[in-house]
N, C-alpha and C positions, 0 to 999 in steps of 0.2 A: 705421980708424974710418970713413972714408969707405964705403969698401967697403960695411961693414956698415949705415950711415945710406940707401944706395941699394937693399939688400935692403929695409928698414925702409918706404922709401917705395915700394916696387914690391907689397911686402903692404896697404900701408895705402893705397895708388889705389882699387880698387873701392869702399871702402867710401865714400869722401870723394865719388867721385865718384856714390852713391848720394842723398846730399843734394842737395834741389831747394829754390830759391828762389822761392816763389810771389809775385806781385803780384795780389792780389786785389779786386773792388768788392764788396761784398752780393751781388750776383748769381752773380758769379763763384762766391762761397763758397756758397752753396744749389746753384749746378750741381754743384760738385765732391762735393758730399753728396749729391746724389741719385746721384749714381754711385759712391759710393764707402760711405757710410755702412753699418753693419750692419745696421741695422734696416730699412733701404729694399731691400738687397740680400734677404733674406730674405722681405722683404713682396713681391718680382718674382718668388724662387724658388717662394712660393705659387700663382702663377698657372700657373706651368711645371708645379707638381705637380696642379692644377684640372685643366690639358690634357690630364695622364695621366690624369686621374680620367674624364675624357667619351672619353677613345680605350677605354679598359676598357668602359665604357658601350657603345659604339658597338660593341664586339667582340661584347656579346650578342645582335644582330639581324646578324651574321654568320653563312656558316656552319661548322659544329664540324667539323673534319676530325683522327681520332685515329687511329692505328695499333697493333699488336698483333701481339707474337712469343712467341709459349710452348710450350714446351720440358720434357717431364714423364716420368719415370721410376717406372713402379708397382714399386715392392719388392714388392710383394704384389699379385698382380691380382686384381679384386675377383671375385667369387663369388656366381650366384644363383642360387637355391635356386627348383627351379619342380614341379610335380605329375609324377611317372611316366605320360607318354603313349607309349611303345613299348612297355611291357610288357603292358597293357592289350589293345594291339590283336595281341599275337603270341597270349595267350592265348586273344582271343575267335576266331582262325582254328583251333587246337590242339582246343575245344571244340566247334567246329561241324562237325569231321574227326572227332571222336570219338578222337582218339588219344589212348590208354591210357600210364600210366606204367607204370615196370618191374616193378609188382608185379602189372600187369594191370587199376589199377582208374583208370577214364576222368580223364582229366586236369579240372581243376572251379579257377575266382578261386581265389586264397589269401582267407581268411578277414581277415587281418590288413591285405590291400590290398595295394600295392606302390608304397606310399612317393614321396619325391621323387629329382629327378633334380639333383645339383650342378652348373652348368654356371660355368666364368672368361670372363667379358666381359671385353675389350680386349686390349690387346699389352702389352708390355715396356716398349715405345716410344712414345711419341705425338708430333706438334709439331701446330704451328699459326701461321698467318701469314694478317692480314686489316684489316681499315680501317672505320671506321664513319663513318657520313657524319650531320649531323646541321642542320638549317634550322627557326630557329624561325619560323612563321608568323605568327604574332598571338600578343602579350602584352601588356596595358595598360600593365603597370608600366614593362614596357620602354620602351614607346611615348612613355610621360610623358619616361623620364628621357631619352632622343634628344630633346624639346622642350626640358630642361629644361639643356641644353648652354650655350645662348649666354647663359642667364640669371644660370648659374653662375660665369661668366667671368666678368660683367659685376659679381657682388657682389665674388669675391676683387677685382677691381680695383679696386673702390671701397674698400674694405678698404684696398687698398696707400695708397690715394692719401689716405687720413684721416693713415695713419702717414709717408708725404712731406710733407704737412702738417706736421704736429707738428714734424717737423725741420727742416724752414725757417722754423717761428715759432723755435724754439731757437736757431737759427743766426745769425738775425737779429738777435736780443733780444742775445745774447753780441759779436755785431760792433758793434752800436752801444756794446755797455756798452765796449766799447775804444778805440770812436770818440772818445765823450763823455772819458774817463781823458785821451785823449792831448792832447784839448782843455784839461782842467784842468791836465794838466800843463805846457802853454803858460803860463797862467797863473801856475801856480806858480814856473815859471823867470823870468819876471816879475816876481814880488813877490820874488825872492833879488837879480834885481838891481838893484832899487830897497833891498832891505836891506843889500845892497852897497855901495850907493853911497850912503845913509844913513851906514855904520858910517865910510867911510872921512870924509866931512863931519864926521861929531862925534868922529872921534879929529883932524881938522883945528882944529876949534874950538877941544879940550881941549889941545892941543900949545898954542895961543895964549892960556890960559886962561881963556876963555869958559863952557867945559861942566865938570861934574865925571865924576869917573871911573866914576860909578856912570853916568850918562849912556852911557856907552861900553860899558861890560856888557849895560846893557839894550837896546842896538842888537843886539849879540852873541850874547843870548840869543835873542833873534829869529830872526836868521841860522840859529843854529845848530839852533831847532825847526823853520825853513824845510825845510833842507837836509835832514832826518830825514821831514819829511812826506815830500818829494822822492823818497827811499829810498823809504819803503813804497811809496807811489804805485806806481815804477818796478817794485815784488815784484809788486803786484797785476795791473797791465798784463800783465807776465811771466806770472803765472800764467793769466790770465785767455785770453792766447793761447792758452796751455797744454791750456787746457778747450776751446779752440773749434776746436783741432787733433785732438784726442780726438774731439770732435760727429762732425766731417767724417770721421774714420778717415785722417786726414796722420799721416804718419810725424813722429816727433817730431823727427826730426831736419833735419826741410826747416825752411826760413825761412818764415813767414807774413808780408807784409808786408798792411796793409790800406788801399786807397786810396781810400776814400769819405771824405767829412767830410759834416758836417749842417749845415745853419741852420734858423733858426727858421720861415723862409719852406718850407725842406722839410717840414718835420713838419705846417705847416697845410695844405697843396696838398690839394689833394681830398677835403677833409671837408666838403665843402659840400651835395655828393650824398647827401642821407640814405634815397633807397630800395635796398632790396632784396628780394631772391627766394629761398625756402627754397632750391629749387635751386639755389642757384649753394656751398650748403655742401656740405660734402667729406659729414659724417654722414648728411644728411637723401637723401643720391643711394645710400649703403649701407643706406639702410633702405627706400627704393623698392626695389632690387634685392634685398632680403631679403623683401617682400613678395612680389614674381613670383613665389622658389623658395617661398613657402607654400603659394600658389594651387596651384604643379603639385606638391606635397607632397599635397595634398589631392584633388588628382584624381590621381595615382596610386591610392593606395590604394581609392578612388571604383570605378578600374578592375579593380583585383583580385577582383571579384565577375565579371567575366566570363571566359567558357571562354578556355585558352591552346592554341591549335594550333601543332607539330610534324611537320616530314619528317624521317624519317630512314629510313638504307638502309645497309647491312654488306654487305660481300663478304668471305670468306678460302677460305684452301687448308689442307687438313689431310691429315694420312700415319698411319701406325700401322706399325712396325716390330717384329722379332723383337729386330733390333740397333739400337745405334746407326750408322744407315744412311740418313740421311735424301737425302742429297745425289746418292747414284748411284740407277740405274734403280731404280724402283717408284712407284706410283700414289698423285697426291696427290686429293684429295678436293675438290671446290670447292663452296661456300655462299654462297646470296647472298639477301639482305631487305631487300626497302624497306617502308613504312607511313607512316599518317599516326595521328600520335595528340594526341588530344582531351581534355584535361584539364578537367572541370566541377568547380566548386567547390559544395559540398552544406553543408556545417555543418562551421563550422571551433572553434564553444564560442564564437562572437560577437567570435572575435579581430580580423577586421576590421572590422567595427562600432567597435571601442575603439580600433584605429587610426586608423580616420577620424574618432571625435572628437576623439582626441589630438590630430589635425593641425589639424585647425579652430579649439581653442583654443590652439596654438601661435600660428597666424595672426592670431588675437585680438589677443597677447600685442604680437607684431610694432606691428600697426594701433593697441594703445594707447600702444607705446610709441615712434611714429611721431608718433602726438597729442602725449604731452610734449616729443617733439625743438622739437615746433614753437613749442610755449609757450617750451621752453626757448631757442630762436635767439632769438622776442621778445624775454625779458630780457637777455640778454645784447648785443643793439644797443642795448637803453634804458641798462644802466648802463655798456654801452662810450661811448656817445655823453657822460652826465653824466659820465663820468672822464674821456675827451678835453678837453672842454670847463673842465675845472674843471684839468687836467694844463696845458692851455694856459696858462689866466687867471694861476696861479702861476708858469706858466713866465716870465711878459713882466713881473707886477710883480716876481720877484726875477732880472732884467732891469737893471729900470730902478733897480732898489735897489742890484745892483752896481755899474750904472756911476755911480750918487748917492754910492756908498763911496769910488769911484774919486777922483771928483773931491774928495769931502771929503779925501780922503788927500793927492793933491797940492798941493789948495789950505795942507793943515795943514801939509807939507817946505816951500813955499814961504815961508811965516810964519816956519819955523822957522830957514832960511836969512835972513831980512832980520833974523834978534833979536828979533822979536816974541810969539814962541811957544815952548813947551816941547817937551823931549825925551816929554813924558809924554803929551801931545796925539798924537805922531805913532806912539808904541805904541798908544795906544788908538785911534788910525784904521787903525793896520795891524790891527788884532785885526779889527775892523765890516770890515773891507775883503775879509780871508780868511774871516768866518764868509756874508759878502754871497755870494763867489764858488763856496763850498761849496754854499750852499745853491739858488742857481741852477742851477748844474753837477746837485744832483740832482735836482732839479723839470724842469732840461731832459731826464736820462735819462726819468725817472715820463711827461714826455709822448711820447719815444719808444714804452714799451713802451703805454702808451695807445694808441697811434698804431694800432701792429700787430694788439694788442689787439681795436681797432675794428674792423678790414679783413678782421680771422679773422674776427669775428664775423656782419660784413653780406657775407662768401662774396667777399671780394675781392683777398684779400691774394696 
């Protein structure tokens, strides 16, 4: 048995030892998302795949070096067919001699002419081996998109940095909501052990005959919906880890612990600064850089009405064979061409005319809907501002209402401990005391995610 329990833990080491324990702040957890998360890791491979797109780019104002090996065997060599030129001139020497055929009468043209002559062009065999060289000189379109490199960069990046964004409000919003839970849950272990120590006093009193027995149930039932909130509570947290190990791409099997807590004085810190800058939003910096790629969208196509100049220049070596004999003694043939060629563009049926408008009211499109980002950033700092503000206000009276619950509660055990007061006072304080601390607990998350809210808003979070 041993034996086998020491194989058992020799298989099951790596994996145990695959489990990490993290201790993380907020910050901690957005670092470890932005380097870990899918949707960030993809929004970076975009940019790798952008770099390949302007080196492709960059390859057309290179120049084209191709090569060339061919290798052809005519089954049938071709055949052409050209006008009788020796017959012609034996006859007109035969005629100007006066030489007679064998019947004696002067030799004279055949009437009928004499026809064509079949002659086979080529060999058997052929190869060929040669290189063409090829430098584009001037082309607009090209020209645009070589400017239009670092512009492109700059939007996928913007692009990435909207979607890192987005996952560090998510990130943030799911660690406080665990923040705030584990805070309630403070609380709620709190009120068990004041229901504890409730339950044991009135089964003290009822042992001495003071209290009745329903007295002691209704303590009981207390306890006992305490302890059950406690449960869920403790599932939620759980889960709620759960989701925010998923956000980040943690294995589920590492420990998350989380070590920020909040106060009230964190959440109001620097909302006092109410300016801000379209630019400092992640949107409004991707739609500047979507503007640039219009502009050169636009004057590309602009330039495609002008001529596109070309060098280019081929060398090869060529053979012709009886056999297949290419490799030992006989003559290869050498060819070689350079030029410059001139491409003018005449009438293409107005297709670039309709491309350049195309792009101009794409540009449009861009520039109006650059104008609504900016409206839209507006509202959204006016009513992030009236929700902080209003997120706040609620958070500090049901504040000051829990700890008024608080106090009504102890004041009503204390009564109830001198004989002055009822079992039924200190239910109905425990009830106002738990609904006090619920309702705080969520008016303080509501000013968190305000909080965030605000900062995404005014480009500062």
């Amino acid at each position: 048995m041993k034996y086998y329990l020491n194989v058992l833990a020799i298989f099951c080491l790596p994996f145990i030892s695959k489990a990490q324990v993290h201790n993380f702040s907020v910050s901690q957890s957005v670092d470890y998302a932005m380097k870990n998360a899918t949707e960030v890791k993809n929004a970076l491979l975009d940019i790798k795949i952008q770099k390949q797109k302007n080196r492709e780019i960059t390859s057309a104002a290179l120049p084209q070096l191709n090569g060339n090996i061919t290798i052809s065997h005519n089954l049938d060599i071709p055949v052409q067919s050209i006008p009788n030129f020796i017959s012609p001139a034996t006859y007109q020497v035969l005629v100007q001699e006066g030489v007679k055929d064998g019947n004696g009468n002067p030799i004279a043209f055949p009437a009928e002419g004499f026809g064509n002559l079949a002659f086979p062009f080529g060999t058997p065999w052929t190869a060929s081996a040669g290189a063409d060289l090829s430098q584009l000189l001037f082309d607009g379109q090209v020209f645009i998109g070589l400017q239009a490199r670092s512009a492109s960069i700059k939007y996928i990046t913007a692009q990435s940095e909207v979607t890192k964004e987005q996952i560090a409000v998510n990130v943030q919003k799911i660690y406080f909501q665990l923040v705030v839970a584990k805070q309630q849950m403070s609380s709620l272990t709190a009120n068990i052990d004041r229901a504890e120590k409730l339950l044991n006093d009135t089964r003290e009193i009822y042992n001495n005959g003071f209290a009745e027995r329903l007295d002691v149930d209704k303590v009981n039932v207390q306890l006992n919906n305490l302890i059950t909130e406690k449960l869920k509570l403790e599932n939620q947290i759980a889960s709620g880890n759960a989701g925010l190990k998923f956000l980040m791409n943690m294995p589920q099997s590492d420990t998350l612990n989380l070590t920020d807590t909040l106060t009230d004085e964190n959440i109001k810190d620097g909302l006092l600064d109410e300016a801000y800058d379209y630019k400092n939003r992640k949107e409004f910096q991707m739609f500047e850089a979507a503007k640039k790629l219009g502009n050169f969208n636009v004057r590309r196509y602009k330039l495609s009405y002008l001529p596109t100049v070309a060098f280019f220049g081929n060398y090869s070596k060529s053979a012709q064979r009886e056999e297949f004999d290419f490799f030992n003694k006989g003559t290869w043939f050498t060819g070689s061409t350079i030029g410059l060629q001139i491409k003018v563009p005449i009438f293409d049926g107005f297709g670039r005319a309709a491309r350049v408008a195309q792009a101009k009211l794409e540009l449009e499109k861009i520039n109006n809907q650059s104008d609504q980002l900016k409206g839209s950033i507006d509202n959204d700092v006016k009513q992030a501002r009236l929700k902080i503000k209003t997120a706040i206000l609620t958070m500090d009276n049901q504040k000051r209402n829990m700890q008024l619950a608080e106090e009504v509660y102890n004041s009503t055990v204390l009564k109830y401990e001198q004989g002055l007061g009822s079992n039924q006072e200190i239910y109905n304080a425990q009830a106002e005391l738990k609904v006090a601390q619920n309702n705080y607990y969520s008016s303080f998350y509501d000013a968190i995610i305000a909080r965030i809210d605000y900062l995404k808003a005014t480009g500062k979070l």
